[in-house]
C-alpha positions as a Markdown table, in Angstrom:
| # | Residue | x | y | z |
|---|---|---|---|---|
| 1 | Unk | 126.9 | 111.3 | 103.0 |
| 2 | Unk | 124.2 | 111.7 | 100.4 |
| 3 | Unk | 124.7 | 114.5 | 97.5 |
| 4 | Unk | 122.3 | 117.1 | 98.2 |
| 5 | Unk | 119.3 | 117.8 | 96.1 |
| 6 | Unk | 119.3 | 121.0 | 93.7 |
| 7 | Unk | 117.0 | 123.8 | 92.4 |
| 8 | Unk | 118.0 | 124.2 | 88.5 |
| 9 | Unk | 116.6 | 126.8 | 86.6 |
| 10 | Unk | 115.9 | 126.9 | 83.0 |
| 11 | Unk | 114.1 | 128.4 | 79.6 |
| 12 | Unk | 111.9 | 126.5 | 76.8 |
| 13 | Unk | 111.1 | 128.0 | 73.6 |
| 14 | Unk | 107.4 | 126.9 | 72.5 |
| 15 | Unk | 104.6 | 128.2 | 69.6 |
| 16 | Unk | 102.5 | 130.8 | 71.4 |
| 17 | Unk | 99.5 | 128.5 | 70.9 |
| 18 | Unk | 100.3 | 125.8 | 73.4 |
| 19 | Unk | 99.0 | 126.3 | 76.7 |
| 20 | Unk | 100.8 | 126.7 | 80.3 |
| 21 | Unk | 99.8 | 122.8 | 81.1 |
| 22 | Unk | 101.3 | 121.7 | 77.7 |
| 23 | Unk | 105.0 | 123.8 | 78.6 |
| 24 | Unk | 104.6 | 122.3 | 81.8 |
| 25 | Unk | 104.7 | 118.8 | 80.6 |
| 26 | Unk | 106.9 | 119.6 | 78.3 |
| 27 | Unk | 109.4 | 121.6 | 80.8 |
| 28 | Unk | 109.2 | 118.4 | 82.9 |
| 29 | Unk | 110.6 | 116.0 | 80.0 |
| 30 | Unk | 113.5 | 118.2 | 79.6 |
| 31 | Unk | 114.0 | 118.3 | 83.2 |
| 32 | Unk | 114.0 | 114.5 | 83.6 |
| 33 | Unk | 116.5 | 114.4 | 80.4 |
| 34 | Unk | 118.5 | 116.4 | 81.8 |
| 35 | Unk | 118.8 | 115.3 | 85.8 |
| 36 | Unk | 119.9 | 112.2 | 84.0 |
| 37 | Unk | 118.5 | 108.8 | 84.3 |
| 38 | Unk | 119.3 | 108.0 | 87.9 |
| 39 | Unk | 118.2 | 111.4 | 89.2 |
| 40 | Unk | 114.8 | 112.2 | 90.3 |
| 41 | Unk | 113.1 | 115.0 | 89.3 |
| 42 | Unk | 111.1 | 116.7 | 92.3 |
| 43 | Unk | 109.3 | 119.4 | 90.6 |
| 44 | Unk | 108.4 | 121.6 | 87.6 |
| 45 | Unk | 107.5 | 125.2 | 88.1 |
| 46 | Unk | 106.7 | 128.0 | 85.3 |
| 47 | Unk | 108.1 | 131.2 | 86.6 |
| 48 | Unk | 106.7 | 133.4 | 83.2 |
| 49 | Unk | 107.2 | 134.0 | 79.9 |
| 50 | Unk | 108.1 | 136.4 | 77.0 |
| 51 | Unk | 106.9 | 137.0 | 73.4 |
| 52 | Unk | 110.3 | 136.2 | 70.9 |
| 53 | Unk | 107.9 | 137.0 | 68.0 |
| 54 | Unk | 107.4 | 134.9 | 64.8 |
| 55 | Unk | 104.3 | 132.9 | 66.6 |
| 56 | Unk | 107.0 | 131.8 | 69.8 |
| 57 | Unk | 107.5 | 132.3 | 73.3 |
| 58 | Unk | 109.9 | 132.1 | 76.0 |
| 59 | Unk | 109.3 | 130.3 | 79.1 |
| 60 | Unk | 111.0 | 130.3 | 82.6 |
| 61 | Unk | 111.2 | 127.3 | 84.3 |
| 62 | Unk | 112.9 | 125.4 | 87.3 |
| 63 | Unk | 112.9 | 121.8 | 88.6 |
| 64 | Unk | 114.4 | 120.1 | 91.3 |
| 65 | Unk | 116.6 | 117.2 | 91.3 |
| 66 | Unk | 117.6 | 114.6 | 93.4 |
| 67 | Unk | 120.2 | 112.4 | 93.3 |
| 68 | Unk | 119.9 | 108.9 | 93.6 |
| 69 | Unk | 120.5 | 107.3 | 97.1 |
| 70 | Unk | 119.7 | 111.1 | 98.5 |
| 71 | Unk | 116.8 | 111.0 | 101.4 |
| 72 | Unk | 116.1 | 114.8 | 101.1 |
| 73 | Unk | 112.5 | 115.7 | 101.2 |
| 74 | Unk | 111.2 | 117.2 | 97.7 |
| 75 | Unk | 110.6 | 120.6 | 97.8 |
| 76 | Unk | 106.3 | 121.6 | 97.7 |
| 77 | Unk | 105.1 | 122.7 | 94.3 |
C-alpha cells in the first residue's frame, strides 16, 4: 500500500519589498527541498503574513507532498 500524501504547513521570513508571487516561488523551493528529492510537491499556498519589523515579514505557507510510487490525487490550489 502506497504512503499517503500530506498537507505540511510552514513559515518563510522575506524583505517586505518582495511581492506575494515572489514568496510564492520562493515557498515552493523550500517545499520541494524539503519533501526531499523523490517526493512530489502538489501545491504551494500563502495563508498570510505578519510584519517582524526591520524591513521583514513573516509568511504562512503550506504544500502538499506526495510520496513517490503514491497514486493519490493532488489536492486543487
Amino acid at each position: 500500500m502506497a504512503k499517503a500524501s500530506r498537507v505540511h504547513h510552514d513559515t518563510i521570513v522575506v524583505p517586505v519589498r518582495m511581492s506575494a508571487a515572489q514568496v510564492r516561488a520562493l515557498a515552493q523551493r523550500e517545499a520541494i527541498a524539503q519533501a526531499g528529492e523523490d517526493a512530489t510537491v502538489a501545491f504551494v499556498h500563502l495563508h498570510g503574513s505578519r510584519p517582524l519589523g526591520a524591513g521583514e515579514v513573516e509568511w504562512r505557507y503550506s504544500y502538499q507532498v506526495i510520496p513517490p510510487g503514491d497514486a493519490t490525487t493532488p489536492m486543487p490550489d
